[in-house]
C-alpha positions as CSV (number, residue, x, y, z in Angstrom):
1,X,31.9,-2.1,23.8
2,X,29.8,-5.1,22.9
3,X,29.7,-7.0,19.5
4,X,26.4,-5.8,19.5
5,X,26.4,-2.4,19.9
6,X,29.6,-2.0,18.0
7,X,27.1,-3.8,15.1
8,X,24.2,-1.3,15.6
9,X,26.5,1.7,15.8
10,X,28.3,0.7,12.5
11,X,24.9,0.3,11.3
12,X,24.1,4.6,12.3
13,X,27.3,5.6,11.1
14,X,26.8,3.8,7.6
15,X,23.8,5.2,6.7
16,X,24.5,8.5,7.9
17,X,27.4,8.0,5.4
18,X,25.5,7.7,2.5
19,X,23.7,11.1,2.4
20,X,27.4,12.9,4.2
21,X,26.9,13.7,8.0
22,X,28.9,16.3,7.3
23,X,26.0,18.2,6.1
24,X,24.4,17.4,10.0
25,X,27.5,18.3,11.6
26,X,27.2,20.9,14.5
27,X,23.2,21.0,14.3
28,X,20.5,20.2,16.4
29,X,20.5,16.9,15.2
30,X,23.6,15.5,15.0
31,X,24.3,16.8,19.1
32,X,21.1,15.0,19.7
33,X,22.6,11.5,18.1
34,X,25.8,12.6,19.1
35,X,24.9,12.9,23.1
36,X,22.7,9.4,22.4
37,X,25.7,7.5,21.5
38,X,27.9,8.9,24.1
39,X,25.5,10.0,27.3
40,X,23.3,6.8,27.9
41,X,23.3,4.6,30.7
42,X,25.9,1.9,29.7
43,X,26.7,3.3,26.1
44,X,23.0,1.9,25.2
45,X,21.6,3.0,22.4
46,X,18.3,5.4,22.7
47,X,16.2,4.0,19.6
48,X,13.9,6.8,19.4
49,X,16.7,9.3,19.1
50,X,18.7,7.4,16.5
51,X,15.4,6.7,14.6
52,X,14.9,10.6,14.7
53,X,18.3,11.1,13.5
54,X,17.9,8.3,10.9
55,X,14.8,10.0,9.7
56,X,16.8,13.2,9.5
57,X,19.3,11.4,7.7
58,X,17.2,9.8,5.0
59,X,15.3,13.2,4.1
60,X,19.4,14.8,3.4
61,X,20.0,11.5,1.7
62,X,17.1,11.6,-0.9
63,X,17.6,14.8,-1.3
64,X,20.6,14.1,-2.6
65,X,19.8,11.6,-4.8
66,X,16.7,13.0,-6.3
67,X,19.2,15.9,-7.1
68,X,21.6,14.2,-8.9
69,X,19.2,11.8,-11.3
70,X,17.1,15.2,-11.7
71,X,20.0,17.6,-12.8
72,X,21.2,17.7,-17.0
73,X,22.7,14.9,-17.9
74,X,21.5,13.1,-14.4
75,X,20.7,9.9,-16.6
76,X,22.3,10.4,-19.8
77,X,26.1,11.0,-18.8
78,X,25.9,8.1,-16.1
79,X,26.1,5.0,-18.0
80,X,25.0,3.0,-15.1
81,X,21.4,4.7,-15.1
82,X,21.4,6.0,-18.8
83,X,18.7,4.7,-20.8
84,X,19.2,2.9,-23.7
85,X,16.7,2.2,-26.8
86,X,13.9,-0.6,-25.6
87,X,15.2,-4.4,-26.1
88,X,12.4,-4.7,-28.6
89,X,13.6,-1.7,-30.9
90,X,16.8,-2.5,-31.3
91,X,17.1,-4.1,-34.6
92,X,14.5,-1.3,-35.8
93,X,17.5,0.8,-34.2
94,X,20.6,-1.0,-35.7
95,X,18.2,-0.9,-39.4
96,X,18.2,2.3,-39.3
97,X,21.3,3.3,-38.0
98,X,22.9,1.4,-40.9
99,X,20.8,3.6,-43.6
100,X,22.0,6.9,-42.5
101,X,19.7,7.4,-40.1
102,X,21.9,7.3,-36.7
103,X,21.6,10.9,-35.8
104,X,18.2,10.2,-35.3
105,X,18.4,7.6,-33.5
106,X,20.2,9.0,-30.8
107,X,18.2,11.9,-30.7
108,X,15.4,9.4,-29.9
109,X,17.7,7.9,-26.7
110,X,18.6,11.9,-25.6
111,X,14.9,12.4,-25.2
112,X,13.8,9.5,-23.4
113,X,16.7,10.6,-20.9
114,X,16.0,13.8,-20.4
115,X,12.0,12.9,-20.2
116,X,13.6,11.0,-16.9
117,X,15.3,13.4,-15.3
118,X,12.6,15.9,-15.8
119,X,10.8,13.3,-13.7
120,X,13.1,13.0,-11.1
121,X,12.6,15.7,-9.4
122,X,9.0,14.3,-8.0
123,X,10.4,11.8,-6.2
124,X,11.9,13.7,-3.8
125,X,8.2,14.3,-1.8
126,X,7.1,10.5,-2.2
127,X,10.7,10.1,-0.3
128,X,9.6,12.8,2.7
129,X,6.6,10.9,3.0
130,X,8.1,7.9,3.5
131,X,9.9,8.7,6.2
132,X,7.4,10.6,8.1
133,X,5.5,7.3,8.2
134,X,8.6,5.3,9.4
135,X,8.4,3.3,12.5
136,X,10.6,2.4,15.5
137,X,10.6,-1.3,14.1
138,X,11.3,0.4,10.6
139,X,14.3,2.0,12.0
140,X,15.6,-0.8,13.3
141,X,15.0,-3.1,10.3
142,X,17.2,-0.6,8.1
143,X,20.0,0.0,11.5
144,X,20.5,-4.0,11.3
145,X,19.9,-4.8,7.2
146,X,21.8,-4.9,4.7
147,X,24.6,-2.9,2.7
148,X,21.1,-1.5,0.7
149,X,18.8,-1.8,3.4
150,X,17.4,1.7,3.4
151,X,17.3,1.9,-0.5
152,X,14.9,-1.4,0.2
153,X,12.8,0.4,2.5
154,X,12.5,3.1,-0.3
155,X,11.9,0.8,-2.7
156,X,9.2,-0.9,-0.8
157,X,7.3,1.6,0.5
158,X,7.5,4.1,-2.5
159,X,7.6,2.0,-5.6
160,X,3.9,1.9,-6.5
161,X,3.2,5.3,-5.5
162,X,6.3,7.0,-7.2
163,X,5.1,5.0,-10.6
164,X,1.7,6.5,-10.4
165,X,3.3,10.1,-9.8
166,X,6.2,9.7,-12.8
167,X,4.1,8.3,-15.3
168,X,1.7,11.4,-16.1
169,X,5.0,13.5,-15.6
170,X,7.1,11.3,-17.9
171,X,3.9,11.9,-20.8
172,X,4.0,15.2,-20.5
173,X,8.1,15.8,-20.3
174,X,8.0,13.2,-23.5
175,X,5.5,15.8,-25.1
176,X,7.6,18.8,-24.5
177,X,11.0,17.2,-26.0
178,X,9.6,16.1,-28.7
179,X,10.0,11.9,-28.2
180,X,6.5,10.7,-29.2
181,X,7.2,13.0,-33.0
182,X,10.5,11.3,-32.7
183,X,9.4,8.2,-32.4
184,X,6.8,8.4,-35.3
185,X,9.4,9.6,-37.6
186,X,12.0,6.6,-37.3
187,X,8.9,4.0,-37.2
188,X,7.7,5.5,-40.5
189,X,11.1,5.0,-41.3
190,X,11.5,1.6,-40.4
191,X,8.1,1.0,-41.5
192,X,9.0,2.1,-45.2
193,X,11.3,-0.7,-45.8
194,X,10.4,-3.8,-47.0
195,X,9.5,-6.8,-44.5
196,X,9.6,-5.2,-41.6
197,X,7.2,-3.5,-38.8
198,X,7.6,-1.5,-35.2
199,X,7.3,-3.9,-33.1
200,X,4.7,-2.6,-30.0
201,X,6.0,-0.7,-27.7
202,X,4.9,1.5,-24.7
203,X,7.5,4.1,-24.5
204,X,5.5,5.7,-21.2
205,X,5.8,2.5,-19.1
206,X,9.5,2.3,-20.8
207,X,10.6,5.7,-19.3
208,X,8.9,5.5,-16.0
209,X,10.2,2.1,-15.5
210,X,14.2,2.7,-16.1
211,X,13.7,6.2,-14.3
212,X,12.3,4.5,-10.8
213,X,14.9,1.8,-12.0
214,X,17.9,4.4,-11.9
215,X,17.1,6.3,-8.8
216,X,17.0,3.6,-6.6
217,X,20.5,2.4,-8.4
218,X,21.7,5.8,-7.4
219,X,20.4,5.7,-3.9
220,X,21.6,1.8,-3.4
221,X,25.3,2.9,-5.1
222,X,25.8,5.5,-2.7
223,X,24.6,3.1,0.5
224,X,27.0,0.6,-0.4
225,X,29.8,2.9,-1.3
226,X,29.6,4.3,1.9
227,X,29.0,1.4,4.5
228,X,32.0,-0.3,3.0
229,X,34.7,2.5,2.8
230,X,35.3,4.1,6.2
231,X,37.6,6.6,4.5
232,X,34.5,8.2,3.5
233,X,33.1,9.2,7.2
234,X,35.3,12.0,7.3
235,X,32.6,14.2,9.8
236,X,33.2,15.6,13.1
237,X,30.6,13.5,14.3
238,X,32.1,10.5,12.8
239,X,35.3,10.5,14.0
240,X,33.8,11.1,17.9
241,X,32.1,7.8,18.0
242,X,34.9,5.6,16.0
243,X,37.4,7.1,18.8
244,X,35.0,5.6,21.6
C-alpha cells in the first residue's frame, strides 16, 4: 500500500471515528465504503463513494454532537463549553457576590446555560444542509485536512447561518427561564450601590456566541480525540481495512 493511499485511508477511517462507525456497521453504507476500499482496481480509492460515505458519516456525527450540547446540563456540567458570566460583568458579579447576593448570581449563569442548550438542538438541520451541498473537492479537502478539518468545514459553511437561526431561539429560551428578569434584578442591585453602573452588555449576542462557540468545541474535541487514538476504532469495519 502506498504512502498515499495509506494517508487518505487514515484520513476515512478518522473521521468515521469521530461520529462511531460502529453505528454504520453492517448497513448499506458502510458495505458500500467497505467494498470501495477493498474491491477497486489496484486498492484505489473511488472518491464518490467515500464522499457518500463521508456525507453519511457527518449527518451520524452532528447528530451526535447536536445531542450532547442540546441535552440537560449539555453546557453547564461540561466546563469546557459552560458559560460563564460576560468578561464585562464580572466585577458587577464578584460586587455582588460579596454582599450576599451569590445565589443569584449563579442563578443568572444556570440560565444563560440552559438558554444554550435549548438552542442547540437547531443546529442539527443547518448541519444536514451542509452536507447535502458538499462537493467532491469538499470531500477531499476534509479526507486530506487537518486533525479538525471537518469541524472547519462546519464552521465555515454554517457559522453565519447557524447565528441567524440561534439568535431569535436564544431570545425566546432567555424569556422562558427567566434570564432577562434575572438580569434586571442583580443590575438594580449593583446599580443601588454607590459609584458604580452595569456596564452595557448584550446578553443575546453573549449567548448565541458561546453556544455556536461550544458546539463546534464539541464537534472539534471529538475529531481530534478520535483521529489520534486508534484504540478508539473498535468497528467491524475498522478493523477490516487496518488488517489490509
Amino acid at each position: 500500500m502506498t504512502g498515499r493511499l495509506l494517508a487518505r485511508l487514515v484520513g476515512v477511517l478518522g473521521l468515521c471515528g469521530l461520529i462511531g462507525c460502529a453505528e454504520m456497521s453492517g448497513g448499506p453504507m458502510a458495505d458500500q465504503l467497505l467494498a470501495s476500499l477493498q474491491g477497486a482496481p489496484g486498492g484505489a480509492l473511488d472518491e464518490p463513494t467515500v464522499a457518500a460515505g463521508l456525507k453519511e458519516a457527518l449527518r451520524v456525527g452532528s447528530a451526535r454532537a447536536v445531542g450532547s450540547t442540546s441535552r440537560l446540563d449539555g453546557f453547564l456540567a461540561n466546563e469546557l463549553i459552560r458559560i460563564a458570566m460576560p468578561e464585562q460583568l464580572a466585577p458587577m458579579a464578584k460586587t455582588l457576590r460579596t454582599i450576599g447576593l451569590g445565589s443569584q448570581v449563579d442563578q443568572f449563569e444556570v440560565a444563560m446555560n440552559r438558554s444554550a442548550e435549548m438552542a442547540a438542538g437547531e443546529a442539527k438541520a443547518v448541519f444536514w444542509d451542509a452536507i447535502g451541498q458538499m462537493t467532491l473537492a469538499d470531500a477531499h479537502g476534509i479526507l486530506n485536512g487537518g486533525d479538525t478539518a471537518a469541524t472547519e468545514y462546519f464552521r465555515s459553511r454554517t457559522a453565519d447561518t447557524l447565528r441567524s437561526r440561534f439568535k431569535p431561539i436564544v431570545a425566546q429560551k432567555m424569556g422562558e427561564v427567566g434570564l432577562y428578569q434575572q438580569y434586571n434584578q442583580l443590575s438594580a442591585s449593583y446599580n443601588a450601590l454607590p459609584f458604580v453602573t452595569t456596564p452595557a452588555v448584550s446578553i443575546d449576542d453573549y449567548v448565541t456566541g458561546k453556544g455556536l462557540d461550544g458546539l463546534f468545541t464539541v464537534l472539534g474535541q471529538e475529531e481530534q480525540a478520535i483521529r489520534r487514538d486508534p484504540a478508539a476504532r473498535t468497528s467491524e469495519l475498522l478493523q477490516k481495512v487496518f488488517s489490509r
